[in-house]
TIFI-530643 format. One record per atom (N, C-alpha, C): residue number from 0; z, y, x. Coordinates in nm, 3 decimals. Each point is the difference from the previous one (the first is absolute). Layout:
BEGIN
(NUM, (Z, Y, X)),
...
***
This chain:
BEGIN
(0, (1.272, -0.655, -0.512)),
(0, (-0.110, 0.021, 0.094)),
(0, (-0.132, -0.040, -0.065)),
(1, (-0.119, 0.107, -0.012)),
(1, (-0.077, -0.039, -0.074)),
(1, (-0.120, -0.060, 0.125)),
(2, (-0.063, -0.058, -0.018)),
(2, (-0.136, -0.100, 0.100)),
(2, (-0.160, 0.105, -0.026)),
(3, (-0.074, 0.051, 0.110)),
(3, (-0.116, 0.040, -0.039)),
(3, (-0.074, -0.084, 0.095)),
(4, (-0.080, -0.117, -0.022)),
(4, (-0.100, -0.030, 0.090)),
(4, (-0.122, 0.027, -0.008)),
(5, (0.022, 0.047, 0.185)),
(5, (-0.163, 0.063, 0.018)),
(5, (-0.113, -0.070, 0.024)),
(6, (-0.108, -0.002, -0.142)),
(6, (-0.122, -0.067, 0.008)),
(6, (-0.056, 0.003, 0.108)),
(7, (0.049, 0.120, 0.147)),
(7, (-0.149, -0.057, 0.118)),
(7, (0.035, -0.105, 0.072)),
(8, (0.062, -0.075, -0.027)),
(8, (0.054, -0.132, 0.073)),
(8, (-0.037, -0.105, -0.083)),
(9, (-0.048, 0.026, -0.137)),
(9, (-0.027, -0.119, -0.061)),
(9, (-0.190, -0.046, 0.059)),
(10, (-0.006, -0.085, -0.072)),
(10, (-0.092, -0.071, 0.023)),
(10, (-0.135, 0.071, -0.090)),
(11, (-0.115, 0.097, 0.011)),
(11, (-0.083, 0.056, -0.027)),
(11, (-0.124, -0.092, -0.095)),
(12, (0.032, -0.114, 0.022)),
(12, (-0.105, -0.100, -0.011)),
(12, (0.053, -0.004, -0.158)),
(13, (0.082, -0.039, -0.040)),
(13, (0.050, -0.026, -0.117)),
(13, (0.128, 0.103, -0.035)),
(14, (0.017, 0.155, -0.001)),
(14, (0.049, 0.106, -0.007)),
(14, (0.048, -0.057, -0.114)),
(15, (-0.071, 0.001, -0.134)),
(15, (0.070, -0.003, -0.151)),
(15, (0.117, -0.122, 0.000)),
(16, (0.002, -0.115, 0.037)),
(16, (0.062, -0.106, 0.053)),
(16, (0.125, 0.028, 0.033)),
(17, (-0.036, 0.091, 0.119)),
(17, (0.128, 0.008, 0.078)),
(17, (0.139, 0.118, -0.034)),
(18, (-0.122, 0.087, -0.104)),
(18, (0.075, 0.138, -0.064)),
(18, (0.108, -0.092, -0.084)),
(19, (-0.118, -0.063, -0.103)),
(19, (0.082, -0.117, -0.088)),
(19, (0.140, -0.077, 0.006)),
(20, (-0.077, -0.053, 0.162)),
(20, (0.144, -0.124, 0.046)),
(20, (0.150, 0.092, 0.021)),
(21, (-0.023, 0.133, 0.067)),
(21, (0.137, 0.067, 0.035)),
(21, (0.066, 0.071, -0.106)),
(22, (-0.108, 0.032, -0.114)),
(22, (0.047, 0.019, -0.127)),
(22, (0.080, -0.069, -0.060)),
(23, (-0.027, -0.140, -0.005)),
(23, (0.047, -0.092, -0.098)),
(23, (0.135, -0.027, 0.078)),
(24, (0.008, 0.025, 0.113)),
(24, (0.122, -0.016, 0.111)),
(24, (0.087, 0.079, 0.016)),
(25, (-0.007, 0.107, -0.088)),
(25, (0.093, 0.145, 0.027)),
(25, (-0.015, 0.097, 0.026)),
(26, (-0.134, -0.011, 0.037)),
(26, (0.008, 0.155, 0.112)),
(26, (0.041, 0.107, -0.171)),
(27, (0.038, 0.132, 0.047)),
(27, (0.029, 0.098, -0.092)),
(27, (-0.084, 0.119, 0.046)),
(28, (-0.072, -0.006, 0.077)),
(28, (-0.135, 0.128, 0.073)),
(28, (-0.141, -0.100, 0.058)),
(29, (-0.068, 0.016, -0.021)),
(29, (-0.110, -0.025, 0.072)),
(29, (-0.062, 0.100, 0.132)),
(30, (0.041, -0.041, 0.083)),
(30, (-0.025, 0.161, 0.101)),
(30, (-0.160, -0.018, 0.095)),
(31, (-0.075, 0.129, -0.042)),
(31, (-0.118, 0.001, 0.008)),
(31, (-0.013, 0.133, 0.158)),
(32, (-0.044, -0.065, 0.125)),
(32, (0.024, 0.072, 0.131)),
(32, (-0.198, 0.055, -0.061)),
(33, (-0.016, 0.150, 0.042)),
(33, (-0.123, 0.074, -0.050)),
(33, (0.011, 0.085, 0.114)),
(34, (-0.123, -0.054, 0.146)),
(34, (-0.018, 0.099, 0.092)),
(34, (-0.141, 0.004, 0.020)),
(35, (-0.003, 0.153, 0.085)),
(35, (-0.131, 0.012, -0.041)),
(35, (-0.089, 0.023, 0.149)),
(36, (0.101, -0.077, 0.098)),
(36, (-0.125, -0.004, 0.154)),
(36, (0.028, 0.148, 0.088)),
(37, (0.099, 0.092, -0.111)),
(37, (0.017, 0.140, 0.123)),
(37, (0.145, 0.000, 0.030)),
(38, (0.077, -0.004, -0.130)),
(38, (0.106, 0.031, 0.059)),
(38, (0.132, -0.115, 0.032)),
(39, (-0.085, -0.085, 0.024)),
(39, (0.039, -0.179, 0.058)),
(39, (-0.139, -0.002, 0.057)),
(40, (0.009, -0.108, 0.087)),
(40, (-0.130, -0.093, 0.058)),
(40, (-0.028, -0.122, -0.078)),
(41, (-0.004, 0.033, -0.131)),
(41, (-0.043, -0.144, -0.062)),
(41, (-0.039, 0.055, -0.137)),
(42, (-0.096, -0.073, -0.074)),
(42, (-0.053, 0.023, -0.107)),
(42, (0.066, -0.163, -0.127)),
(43, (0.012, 0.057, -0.091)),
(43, (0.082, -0.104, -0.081)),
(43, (-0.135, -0.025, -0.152)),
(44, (0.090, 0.015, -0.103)),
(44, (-0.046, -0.040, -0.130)),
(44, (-0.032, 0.177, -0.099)),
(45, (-0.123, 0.026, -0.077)),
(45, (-0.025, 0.065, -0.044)),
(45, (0.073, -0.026, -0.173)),
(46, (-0.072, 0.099, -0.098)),
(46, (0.079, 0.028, -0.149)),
(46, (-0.073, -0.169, -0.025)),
(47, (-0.145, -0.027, 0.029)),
(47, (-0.023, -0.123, -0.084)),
(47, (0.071, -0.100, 0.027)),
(48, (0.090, -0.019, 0.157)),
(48, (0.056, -0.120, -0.015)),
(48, (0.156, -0.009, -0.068)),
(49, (0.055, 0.138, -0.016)),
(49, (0.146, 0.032, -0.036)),
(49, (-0.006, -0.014, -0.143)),
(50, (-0.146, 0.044, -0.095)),
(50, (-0.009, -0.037, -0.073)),
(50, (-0.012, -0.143, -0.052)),
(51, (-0.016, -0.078, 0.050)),
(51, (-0.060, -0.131, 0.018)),
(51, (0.142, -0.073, 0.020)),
(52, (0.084, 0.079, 0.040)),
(52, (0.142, -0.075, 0.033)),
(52, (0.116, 0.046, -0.170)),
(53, (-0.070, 0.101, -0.005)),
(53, (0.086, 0.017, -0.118)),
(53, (-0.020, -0.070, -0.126)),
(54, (-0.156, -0.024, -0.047)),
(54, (-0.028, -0.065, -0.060)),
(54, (0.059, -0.165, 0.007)),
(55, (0.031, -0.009, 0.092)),
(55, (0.068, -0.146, 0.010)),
(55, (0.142, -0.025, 0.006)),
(56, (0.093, 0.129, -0.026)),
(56, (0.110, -0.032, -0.012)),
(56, (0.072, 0.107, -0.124)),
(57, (0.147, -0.017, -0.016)),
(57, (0.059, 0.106, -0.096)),
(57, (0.121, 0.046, 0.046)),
(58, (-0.010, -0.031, 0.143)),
(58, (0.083, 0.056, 0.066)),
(58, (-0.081, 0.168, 0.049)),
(59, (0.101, 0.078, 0.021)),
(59, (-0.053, 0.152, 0.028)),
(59, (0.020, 0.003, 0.140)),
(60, (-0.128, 0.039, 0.031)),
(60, (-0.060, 0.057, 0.131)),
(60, (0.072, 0.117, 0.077)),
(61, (0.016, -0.054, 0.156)),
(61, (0.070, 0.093, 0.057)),
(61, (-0.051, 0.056, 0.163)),
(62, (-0.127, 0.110, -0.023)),
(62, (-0.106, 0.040, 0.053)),
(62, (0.082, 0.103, 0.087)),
(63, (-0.055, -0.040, 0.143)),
(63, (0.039, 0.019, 0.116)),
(63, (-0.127, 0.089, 0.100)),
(64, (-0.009, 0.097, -0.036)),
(64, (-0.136, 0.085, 0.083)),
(64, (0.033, 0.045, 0.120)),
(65, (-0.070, -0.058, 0.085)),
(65, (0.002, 0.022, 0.155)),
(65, (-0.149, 0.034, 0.052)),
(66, (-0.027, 0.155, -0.028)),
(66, (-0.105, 0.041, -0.038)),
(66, (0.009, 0.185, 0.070)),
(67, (-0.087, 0.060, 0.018)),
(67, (-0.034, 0.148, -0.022)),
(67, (-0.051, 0.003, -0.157)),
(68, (0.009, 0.150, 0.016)),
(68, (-0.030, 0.055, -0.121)),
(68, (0.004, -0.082, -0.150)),
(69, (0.169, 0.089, 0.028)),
(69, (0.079, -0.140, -0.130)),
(69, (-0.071, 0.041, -0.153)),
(70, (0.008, 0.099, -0.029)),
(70, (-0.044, 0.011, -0.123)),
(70, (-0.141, -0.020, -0.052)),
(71, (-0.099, -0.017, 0.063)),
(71, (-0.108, -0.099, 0.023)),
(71, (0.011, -0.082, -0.060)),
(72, (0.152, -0.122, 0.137)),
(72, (-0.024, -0.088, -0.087)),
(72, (0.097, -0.062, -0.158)),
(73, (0.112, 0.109, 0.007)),
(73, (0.033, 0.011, -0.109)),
(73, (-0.110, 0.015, -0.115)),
(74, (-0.082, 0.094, -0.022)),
(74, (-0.125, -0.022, -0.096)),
(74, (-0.038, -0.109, -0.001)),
(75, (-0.048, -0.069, 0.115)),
(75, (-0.051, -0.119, -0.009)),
(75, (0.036, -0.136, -0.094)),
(76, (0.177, -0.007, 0.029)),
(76, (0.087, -0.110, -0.031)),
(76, (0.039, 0.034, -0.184)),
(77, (0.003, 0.135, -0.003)),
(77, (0.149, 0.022, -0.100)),
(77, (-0.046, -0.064, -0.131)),
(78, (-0.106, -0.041, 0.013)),
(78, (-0.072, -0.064, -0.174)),
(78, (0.012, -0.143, -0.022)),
(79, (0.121, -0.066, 0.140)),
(79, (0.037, -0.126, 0.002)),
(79, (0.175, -0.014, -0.059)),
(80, (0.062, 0.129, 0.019)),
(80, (0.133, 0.024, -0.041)),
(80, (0.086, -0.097, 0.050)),
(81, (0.020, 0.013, 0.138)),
(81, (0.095, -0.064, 0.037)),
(81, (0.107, 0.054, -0.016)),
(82, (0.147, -0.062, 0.038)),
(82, (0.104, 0.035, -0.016)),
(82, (0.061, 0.083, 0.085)),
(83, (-0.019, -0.006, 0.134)),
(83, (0.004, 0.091, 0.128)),
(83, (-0.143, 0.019, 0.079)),
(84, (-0.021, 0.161, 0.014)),
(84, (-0.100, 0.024, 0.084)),
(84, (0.079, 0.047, 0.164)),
(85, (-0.005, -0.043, 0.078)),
(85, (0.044, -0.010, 0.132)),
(85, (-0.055, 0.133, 0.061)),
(86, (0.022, 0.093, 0.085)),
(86, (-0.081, 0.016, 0.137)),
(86, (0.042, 0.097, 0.070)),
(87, (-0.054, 0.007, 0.110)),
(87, (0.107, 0.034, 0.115)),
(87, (0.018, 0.152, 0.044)),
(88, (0.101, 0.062, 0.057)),
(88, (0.016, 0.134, -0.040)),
(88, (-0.087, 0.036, 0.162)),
(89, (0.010, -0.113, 0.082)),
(89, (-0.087, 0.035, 0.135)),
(89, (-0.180, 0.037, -0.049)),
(90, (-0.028, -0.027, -0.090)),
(90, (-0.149, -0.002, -0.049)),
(90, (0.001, 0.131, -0.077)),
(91, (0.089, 0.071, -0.049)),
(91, (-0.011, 0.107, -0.114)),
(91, (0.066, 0.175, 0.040)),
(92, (-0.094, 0.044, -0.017)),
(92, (0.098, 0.144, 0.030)),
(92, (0.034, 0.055, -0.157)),
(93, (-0.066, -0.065, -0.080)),
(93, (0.094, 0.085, -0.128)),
(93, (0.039, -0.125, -0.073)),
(94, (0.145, -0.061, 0.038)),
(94, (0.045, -0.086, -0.034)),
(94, (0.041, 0.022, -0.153)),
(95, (0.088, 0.065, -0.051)),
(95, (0.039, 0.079, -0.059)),
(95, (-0.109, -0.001, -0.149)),
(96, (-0.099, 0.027, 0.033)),
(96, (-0.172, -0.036, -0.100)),
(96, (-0.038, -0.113, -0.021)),
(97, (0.040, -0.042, 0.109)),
(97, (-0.047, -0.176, -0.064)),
(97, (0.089, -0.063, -0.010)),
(98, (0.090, -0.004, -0.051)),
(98, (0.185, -0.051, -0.012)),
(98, (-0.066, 0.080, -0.169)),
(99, (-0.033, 0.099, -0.046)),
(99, (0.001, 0.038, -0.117)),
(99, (-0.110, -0.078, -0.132)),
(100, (-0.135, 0.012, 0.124)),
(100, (-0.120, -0.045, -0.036)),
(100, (-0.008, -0.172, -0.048)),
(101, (0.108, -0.035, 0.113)),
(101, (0.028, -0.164, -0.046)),
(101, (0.079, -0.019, -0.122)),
(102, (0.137, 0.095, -0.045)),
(102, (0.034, 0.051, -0.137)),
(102, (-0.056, 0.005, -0.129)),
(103, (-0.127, 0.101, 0.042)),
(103, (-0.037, 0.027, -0.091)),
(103, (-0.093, -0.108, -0.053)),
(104, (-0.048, -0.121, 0.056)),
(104, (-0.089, -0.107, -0.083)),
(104, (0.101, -0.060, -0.024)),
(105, (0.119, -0.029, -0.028)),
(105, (0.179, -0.094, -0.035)),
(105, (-0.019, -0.100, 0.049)),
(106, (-0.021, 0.016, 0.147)),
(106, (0.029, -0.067, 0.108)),
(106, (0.122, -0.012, 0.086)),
(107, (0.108, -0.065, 0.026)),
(107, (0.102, 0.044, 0.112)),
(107, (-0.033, 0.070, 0.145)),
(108, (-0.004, 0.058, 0.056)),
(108, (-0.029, 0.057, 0.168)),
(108, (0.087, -0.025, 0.058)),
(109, (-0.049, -0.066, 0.134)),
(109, (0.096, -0.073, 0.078)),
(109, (-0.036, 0.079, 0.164)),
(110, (0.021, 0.016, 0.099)),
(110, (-0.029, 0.061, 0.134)),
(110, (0.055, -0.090, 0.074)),
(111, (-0.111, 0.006, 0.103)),
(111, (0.049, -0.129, 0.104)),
(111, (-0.002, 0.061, 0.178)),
(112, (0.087, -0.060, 0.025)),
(112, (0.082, 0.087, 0.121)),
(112, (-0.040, -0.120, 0.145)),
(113, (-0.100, 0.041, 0.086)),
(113, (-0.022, -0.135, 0.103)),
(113, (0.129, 0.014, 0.121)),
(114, (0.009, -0.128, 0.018)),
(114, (0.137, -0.017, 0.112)),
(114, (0.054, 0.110, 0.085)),
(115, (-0.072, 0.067, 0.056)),
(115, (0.027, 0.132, 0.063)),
(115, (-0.011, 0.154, -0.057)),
(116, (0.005, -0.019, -0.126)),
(116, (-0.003, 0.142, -0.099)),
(116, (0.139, -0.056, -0.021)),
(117, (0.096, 0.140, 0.018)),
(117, (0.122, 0.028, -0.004)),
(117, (0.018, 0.027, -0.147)),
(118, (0.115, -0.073, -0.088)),
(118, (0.051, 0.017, -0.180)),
(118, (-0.021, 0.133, 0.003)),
(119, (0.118, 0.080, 0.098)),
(119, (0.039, 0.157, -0.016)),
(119, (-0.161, 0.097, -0.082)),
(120, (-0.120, -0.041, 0.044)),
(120, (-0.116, 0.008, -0.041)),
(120, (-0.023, 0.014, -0.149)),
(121, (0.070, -0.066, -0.078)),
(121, (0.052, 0.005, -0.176)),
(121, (0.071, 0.053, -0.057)),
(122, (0.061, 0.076, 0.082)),
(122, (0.179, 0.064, -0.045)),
(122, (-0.106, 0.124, -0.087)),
(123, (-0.090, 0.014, -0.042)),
(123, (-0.072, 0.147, -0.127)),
(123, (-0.108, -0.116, -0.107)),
(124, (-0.019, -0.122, 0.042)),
(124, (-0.089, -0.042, -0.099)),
(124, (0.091, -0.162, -0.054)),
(125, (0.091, -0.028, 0.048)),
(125, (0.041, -0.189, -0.050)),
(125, (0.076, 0.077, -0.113)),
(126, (0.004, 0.129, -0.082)),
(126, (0.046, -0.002, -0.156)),
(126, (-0.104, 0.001, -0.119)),
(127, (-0.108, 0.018, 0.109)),
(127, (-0.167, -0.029, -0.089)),
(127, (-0.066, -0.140, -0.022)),
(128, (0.057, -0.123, 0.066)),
(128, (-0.047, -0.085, -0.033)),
(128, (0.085, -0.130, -0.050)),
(129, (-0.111, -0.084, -0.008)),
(129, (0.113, -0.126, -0.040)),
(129, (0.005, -0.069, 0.076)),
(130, (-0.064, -0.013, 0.156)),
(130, (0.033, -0.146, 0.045)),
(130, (-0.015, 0.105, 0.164)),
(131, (0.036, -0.065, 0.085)),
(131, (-0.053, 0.007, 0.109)),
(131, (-0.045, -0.099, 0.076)),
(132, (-0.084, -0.053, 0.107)),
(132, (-0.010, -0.136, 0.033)),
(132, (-0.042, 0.048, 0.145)),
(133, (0.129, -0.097, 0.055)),
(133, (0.021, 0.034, 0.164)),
(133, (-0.041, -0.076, 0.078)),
(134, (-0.115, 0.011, 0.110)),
(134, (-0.089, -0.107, 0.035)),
(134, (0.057, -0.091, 0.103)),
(135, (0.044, -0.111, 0.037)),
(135, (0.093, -0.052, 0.149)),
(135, (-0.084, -0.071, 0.078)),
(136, (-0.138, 0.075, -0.026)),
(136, (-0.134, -0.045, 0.091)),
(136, (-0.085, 0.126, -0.028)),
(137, (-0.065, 0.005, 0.142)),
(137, (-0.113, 0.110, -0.003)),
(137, (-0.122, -0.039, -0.117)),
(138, (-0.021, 0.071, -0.103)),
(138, (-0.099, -0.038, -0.093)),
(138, (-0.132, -0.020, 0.079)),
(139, (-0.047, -0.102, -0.059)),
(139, (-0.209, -0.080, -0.020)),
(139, (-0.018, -0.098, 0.048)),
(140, (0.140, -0.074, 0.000)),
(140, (-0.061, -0.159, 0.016)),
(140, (0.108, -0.089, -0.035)),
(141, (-0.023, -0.074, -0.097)),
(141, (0.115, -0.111, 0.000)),
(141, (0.059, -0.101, 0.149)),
(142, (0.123, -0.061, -0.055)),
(142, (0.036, -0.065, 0.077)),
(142, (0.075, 0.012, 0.147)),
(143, (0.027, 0.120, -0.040)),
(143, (0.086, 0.080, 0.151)),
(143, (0.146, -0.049, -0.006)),
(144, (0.055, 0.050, 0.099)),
(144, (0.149, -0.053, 0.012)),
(144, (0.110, 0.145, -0.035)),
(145, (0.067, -0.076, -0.081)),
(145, (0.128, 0.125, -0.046)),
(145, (0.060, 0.082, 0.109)),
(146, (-0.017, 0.154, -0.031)),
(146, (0.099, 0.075, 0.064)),
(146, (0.110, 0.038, -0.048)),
(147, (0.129, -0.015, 0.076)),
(147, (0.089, -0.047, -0.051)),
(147, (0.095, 0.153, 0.010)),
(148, (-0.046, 0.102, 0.045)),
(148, (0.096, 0.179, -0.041)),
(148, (-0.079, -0.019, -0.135)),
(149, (-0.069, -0.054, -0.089)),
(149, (-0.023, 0.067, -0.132)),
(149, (0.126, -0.026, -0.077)),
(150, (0.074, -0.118, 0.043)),
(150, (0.135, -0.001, -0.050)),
(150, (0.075, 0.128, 0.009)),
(151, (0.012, 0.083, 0.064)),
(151, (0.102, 0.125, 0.012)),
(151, (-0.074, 0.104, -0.081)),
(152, (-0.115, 0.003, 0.003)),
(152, (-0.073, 0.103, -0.084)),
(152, (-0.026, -0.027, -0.156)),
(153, (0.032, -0.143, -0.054)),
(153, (0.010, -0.020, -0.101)),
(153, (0.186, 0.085, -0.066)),
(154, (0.082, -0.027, 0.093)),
(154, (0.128, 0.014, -0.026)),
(154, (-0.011, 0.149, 0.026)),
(155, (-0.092, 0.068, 0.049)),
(155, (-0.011, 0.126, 0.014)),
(155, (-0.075, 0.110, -0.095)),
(156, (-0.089, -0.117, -0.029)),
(156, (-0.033, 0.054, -0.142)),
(156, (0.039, -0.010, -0.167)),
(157, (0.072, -0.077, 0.011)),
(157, (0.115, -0.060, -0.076)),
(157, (0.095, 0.102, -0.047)),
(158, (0.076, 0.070, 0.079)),
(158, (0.100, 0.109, 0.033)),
(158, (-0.104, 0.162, -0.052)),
(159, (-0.131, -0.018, 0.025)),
(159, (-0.031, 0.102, 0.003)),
(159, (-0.047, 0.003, -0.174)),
(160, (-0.025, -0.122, -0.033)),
(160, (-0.046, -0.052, -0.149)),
(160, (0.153, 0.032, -0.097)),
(161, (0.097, -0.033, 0.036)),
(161, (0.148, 0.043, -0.052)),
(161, (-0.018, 0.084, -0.022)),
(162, (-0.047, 0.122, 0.107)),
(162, (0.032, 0.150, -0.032)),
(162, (-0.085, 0.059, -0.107)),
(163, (-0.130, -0.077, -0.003)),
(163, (-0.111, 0.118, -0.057)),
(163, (-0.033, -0.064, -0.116)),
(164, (-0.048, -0.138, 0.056)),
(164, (-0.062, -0.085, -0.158)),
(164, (0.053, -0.174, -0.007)),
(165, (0.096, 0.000, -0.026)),
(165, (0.090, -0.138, -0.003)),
(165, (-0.067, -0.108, -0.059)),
(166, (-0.108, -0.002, -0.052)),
(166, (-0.057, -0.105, -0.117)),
(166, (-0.124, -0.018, 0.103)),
(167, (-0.001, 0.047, 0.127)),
(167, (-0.124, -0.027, 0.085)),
(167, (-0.015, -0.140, 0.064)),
(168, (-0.093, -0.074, -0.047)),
(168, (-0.101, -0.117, 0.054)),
(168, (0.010, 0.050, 0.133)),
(169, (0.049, -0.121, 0.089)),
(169, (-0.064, -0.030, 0.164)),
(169, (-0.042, -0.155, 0.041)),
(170, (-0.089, 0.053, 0.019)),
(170, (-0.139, -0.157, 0.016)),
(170, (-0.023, 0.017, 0.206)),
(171, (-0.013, -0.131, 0.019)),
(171, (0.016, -0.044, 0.104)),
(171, (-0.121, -0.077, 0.050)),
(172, (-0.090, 0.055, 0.047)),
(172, (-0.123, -0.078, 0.069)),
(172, (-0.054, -0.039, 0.130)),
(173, (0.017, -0.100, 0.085)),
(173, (-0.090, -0.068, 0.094)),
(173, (0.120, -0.128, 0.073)),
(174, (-0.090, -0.101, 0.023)),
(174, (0.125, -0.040, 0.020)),
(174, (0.099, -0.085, -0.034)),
(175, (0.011, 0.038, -0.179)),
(175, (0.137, -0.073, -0.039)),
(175, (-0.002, -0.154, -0.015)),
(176, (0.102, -0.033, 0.003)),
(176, (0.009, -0.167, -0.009)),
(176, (0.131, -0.044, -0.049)),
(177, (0.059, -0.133, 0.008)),
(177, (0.079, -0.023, -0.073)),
(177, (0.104, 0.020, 0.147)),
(178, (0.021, 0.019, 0.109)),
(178, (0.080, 0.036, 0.084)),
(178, (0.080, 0.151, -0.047)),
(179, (-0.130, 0.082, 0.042)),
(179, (0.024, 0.173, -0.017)),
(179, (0.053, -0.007, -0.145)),
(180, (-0.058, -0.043, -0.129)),
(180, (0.044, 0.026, -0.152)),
(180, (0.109, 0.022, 0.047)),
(181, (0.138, -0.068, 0.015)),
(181, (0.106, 0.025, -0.033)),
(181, (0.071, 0.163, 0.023)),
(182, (-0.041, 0.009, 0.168)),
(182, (-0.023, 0.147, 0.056)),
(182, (0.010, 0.093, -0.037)),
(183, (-0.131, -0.012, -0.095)),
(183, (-0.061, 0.120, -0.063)),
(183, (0.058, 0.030, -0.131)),
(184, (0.038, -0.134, -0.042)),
(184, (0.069, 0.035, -0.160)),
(184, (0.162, 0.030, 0.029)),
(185, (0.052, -0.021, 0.145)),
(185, (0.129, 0.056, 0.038)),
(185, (-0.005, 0.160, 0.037)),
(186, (-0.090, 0.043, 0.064)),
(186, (-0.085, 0.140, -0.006)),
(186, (0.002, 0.070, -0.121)),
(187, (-0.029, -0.058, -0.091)),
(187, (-0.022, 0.097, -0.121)),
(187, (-0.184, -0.002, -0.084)),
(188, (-0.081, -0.085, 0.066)),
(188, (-0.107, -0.047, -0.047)),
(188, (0.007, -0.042, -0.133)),
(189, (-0.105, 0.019, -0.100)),
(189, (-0.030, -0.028, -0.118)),
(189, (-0.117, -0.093, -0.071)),
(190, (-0.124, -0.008, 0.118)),
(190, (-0.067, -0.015, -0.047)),
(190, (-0.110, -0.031, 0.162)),
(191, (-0.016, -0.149, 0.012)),
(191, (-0.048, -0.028, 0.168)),
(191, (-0.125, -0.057, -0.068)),
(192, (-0.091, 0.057, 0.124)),
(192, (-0.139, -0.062, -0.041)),
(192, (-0.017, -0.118, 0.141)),
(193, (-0.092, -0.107, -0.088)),
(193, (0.043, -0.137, 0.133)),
(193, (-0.184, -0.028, -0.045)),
(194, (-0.079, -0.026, 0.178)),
(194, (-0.111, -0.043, -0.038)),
(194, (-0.018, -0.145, 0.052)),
(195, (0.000, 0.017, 0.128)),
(195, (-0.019, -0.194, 0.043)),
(195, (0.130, -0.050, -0.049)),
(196, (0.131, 0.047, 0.023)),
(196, (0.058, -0.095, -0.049)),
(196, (0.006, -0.063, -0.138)),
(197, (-0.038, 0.088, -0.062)),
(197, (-0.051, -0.099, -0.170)),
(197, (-0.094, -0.072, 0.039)),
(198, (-0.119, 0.048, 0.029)),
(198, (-0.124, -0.054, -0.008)),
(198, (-0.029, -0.055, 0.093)),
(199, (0.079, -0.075, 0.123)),
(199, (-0.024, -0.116, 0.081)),
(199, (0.118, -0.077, -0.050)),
(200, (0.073, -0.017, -0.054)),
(200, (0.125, -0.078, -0.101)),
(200, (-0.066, -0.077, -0.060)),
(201, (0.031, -0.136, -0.014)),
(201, (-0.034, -0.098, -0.048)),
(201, (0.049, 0.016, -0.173)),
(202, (0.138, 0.064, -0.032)),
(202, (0.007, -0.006, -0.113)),
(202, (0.010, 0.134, -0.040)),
(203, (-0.061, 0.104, -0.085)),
(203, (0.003, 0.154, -0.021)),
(203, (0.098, 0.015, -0.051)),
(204, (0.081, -0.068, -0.081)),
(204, (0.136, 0.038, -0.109)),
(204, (0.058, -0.047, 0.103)),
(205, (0.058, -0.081, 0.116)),
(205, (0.161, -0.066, 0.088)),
(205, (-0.031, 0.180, 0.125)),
(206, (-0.111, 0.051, 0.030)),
(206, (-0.037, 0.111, 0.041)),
(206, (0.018, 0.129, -0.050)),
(207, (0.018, 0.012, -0.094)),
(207, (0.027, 0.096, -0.075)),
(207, (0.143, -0.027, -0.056)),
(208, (0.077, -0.057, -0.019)),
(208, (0.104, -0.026, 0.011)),
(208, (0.078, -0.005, 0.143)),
(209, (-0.023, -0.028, 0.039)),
(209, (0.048, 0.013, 0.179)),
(209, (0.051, 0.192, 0.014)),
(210, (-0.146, 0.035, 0.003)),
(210, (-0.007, 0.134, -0.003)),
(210, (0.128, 0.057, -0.074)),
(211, (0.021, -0.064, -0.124)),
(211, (0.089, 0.116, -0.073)),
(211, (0.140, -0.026, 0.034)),
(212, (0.018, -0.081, 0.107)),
(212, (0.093, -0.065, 0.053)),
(212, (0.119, -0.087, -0.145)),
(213, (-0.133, -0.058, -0.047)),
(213, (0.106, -0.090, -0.128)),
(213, (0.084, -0.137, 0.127)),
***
């Protein structure tokens, strides 16, 4: 089970610090939430601060766009080279183009599916990417409480990942904690992104360990 914690829960005041502390603690993603006020009700962190986060770690970035007009901000980001570019197939009518476009800078493309977008929705594009990341909270604000059918839709997309592209990443966002971890990695989860619970944790490594259910 790999750990991505999401910087909007950390502490803004001292960002490089805190990228640092979960670094040195394990994390294996740094996960960067990028909305842009339309297609969420909340406005987050622009390229200077994602940049600003990368520069402070050597762990690879795992950029999460919760945004309109993705390829925008694909231009915007792709000269930071993260490891996964995220975004959601509810925001895109030519999914398909920007699943390619994220390719073509040798980026991974990942599509993210919110609690009430049905898997069946992937059965023509989850052999085009590498990750998918299934939200178990309505995206644009930290700190919500887990919904708990993303468990069946993980195991549902799982089955559907067998058929088409078996080597497929499923990442797990809102929510998680060291309760749900186990859950989700009994589900078929790969890869859970955790924001307060790292970053209100007194210790970032006994938190990140929790998570991976060591």
């Amino acid at each position: 089970m790999k750990i991505s914690p999401s910087i909007l829960s950390a502490d803004f005041g001292k960002l490089a610090d805190e990228v640092k502390a979960v670094s040195e603690a394990g994390a294996d993603l740094i996960h960067c939430d990028v909305m842009d006020g339309h297609f969420v009700p909340n406005m987050t962190m622009g390229p200077m601060i994602v940049e600003a986060v990368k520069k402070a770690t050597d762990v690879p970035l795992d950029i999460h766009f919760m945004v309109e007009d993705v390829s925008f901000f694909v231009d915007m980001y792709k000269h930071l080279k993260p490891e996964f570019i995220s975004f959601h197939i509810e925001a895109e009518k030519h999914i398909n183009r920007v699943i390619q476009k994220i390719r073509n800078e040798g980026i991974k493309p990942s599509v993210v599916l919110n609690p009430a977008t049905p898997v069946c929705l992937l059965e023509y594009i989850v052999a085009d990417v590498d990750m998918v990341l299934l939200m178990s909270v309505n995206p644009g604000f930290g700190g919500q409480k887990f919904i708990p059918s993303v468990l069946d839709k993980i195991k549902e997309l799982r089955e559907l990942a067998e058929r088409k592209n078996p080597s497929l990443l499923i990442e797990v966002d809102g929510g998680v904690n060291d309760k749900n971890a186990p859950l989700l990695k009994e589900a078929g989860a790969d890869i859970l992104v955790a924001g307060s619970f790292i970053f209100k944790h007194s210790n970032y490594s006994e938190a990140i360990k929790a998570l991976r259910c060591e």
